[in-house]
N, C-alpha and C positions, 0 to 999 in steps of 0.2 A: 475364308475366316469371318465369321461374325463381327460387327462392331460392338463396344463394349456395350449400348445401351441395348444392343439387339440381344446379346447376349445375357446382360439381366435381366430381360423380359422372359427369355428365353428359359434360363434358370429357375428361376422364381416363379415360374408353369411349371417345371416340373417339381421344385421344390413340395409346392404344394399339391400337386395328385399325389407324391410319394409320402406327404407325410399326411399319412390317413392310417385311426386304426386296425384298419387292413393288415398295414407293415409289420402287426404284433405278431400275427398268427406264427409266421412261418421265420419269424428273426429269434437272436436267442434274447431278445429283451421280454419276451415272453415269460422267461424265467420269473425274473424280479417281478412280475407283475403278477404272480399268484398272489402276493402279500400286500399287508396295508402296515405291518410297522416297520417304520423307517430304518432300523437293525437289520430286521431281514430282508429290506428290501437292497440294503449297500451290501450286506455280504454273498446274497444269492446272484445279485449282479456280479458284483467283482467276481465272484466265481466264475458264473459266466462267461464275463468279458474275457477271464484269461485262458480260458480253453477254446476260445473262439480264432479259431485258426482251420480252414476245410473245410468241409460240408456241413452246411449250417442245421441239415436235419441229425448229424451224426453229433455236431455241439449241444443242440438241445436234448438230446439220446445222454448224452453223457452229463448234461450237467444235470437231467433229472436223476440219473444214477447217485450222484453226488446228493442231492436234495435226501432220495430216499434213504441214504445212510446219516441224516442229518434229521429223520422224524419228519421231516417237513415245516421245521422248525429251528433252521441254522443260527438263530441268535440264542435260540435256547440251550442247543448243543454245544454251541459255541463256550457258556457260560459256565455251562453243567455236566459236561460230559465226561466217561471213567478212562481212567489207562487203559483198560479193558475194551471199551469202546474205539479207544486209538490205533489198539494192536490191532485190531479185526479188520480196519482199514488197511495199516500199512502196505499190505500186500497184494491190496486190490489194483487190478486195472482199472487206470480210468479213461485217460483222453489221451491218446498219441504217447506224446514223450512225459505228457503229465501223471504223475503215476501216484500209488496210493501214500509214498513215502513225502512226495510234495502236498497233498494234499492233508497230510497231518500237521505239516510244518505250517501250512497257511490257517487250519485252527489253532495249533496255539499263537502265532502272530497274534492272530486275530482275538485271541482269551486276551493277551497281553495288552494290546492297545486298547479295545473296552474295559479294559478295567482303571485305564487313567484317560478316556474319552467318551464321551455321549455318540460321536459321530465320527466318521471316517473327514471329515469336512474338515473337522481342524486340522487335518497333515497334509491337506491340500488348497489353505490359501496362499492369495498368488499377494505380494507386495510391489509397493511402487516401487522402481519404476517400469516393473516388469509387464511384458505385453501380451506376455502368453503362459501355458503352462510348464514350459521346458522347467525351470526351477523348483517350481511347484512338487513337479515329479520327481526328481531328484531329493527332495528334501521326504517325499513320503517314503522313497526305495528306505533313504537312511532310516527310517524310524522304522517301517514297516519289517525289513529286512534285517534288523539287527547288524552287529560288527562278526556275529561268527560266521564262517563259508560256509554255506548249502549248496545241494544240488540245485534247491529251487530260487535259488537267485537268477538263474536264467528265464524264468516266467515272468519275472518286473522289469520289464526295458526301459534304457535309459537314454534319453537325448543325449548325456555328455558321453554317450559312446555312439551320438549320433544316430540310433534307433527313431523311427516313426514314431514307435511308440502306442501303435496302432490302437491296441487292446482300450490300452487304459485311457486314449482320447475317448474312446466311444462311451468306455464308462461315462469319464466324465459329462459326456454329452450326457447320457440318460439321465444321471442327477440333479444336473446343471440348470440345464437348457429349459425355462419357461415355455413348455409345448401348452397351446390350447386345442392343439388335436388329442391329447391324451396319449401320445405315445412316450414321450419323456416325459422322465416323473416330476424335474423340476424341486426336488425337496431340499437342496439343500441353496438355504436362501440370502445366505454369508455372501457365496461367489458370484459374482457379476457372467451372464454369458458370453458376451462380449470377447473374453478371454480363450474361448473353447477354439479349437483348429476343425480342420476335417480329420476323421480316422482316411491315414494314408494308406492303400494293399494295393494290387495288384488291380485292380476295376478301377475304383476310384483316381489310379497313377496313368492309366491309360486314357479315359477318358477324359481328364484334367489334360492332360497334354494334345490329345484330338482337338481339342476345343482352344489350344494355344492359352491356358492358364498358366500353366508352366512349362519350363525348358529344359531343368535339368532331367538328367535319363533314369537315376536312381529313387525309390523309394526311400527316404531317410530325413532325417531330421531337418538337414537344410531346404528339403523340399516343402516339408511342411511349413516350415516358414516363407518359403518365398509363394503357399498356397494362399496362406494368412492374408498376405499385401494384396492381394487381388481380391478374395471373397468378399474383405472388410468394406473394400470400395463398395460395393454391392448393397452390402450390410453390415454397419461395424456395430452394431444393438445385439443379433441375432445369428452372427457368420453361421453355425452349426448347420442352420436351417439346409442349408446346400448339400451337405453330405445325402441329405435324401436324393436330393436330386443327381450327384454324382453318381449314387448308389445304384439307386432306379435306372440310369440309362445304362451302368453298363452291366447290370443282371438282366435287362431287357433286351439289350445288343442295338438297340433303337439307333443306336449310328452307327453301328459298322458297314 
């Protein structure tokens, strides 16, 4: 096992070879990053993010599906779009279990909250004395998600049922996170990074625990925090920065 100072050297090499705009090509942050207005760069992500679940080339396969029933211009669809236009989705495939009926529901969400928000940023600040974004997220599901039952309430995962949470960490890292390599966009300039976790899945939960960051066996919300306490050691300005490097070693398999 590494010592910790061995290990932040360690980290923080690969942090930085993985976070080059390289990582754009073939990740689905590729998405957002067609665009330059801040609109469409939060709902093409969020999009994104939440179909990202398996083969990263079959997520970006499907979220440009999604884009091209969208114009290529998802804030403007978002704003403008006919019932007619709605119907013609419902019954599209789209991504796995995500299907054309969640996919209408997350436009009009999404009509709904622009119309009383400039930014997806206001339903995601974090207050004292809070240290991360478990809260945060919870408080967007409420507003996001409305009080009536959907199907697609299972697409916005929630810490208080102990979820990772995975999707919408990453989001948030995309927006969040001050990259000066250009792969996070960094726009929304309200949130402190500081507050961002690692996106916990199945690479990142195995290599974190190879490397003795964590202990517990499950991917979930208390993992995430007990990843929190160690990355921040590290870097508590910029934690995010690691998920490259978690990321990177275990799509590379460099330890096993």
């Amino acid at each position: 096992m590494l010592k910790f100072e061995e290990l932040k050297i360690f980290l923080d090499e690969k942090a930085d070879q993985y976070n080059h705009p390289e990582f754009i090509e073939n990740d689905p942050i590729r998405i957002p990053h067609r665009f330059s207005l801040q609109q469409d760069i939060e709902i093409a992500g969020f999009l994104a993010a939440t179909i990202s679940w398996g083969n990263r080339k079959a997520i970006i396969k499907s979220a440009d599906k999604m884009l091209e029933v969208m114009g290529n211009s998802p804030y403007d669809f978002v704003l403008n779009h006919s019932e007619k236009d709605l119907k013609e989705i419902q019954d599209k495939s789209i991504h796995r279990t995500f299907n054309g009926e969640d996919f209408v529901f997350f436009i009009n969400q999404f009509k709904r909250i622009y119309s009383q928000h400039e930014s997806l940023e206001d339903l995601f600040t974090v207050h004292n004395p809070e240290t991360n974004f478990g809260h945060a997220i919870e408080r967007f599901r409420a507003q996001f998600l409305g009080t009536e039952k959907h199907r697609s309430h299972k697409h916005v995962s929630s810490p208080y049922k102990n979820s990772s949470t995975k999707r919408i960490i990453m989001f948030l890292r995309w927006m969040v996170r001050k990259d000066k390599r250009g792969v996070d966009f960094g726009i929304w300039e309200n949130i402190d990074p500081k507050y961002l976790s690692i996106p916990l899945d199945v690479h990142t939960g195995n290599i974190s625990r190879k490397l003795g960051l964590i202990s517990r066996t499950q991917n979930d919300w208390k993992t995430v925090e007990e990843l929190d306490l160690i990355i921040r050691t590290f870097d508590d300005k910029d934690p995010a920065k690691y998920d490259f490097a978690l990321f990177g070693l275990g799509v590379t398999k460099e330890l096993l």
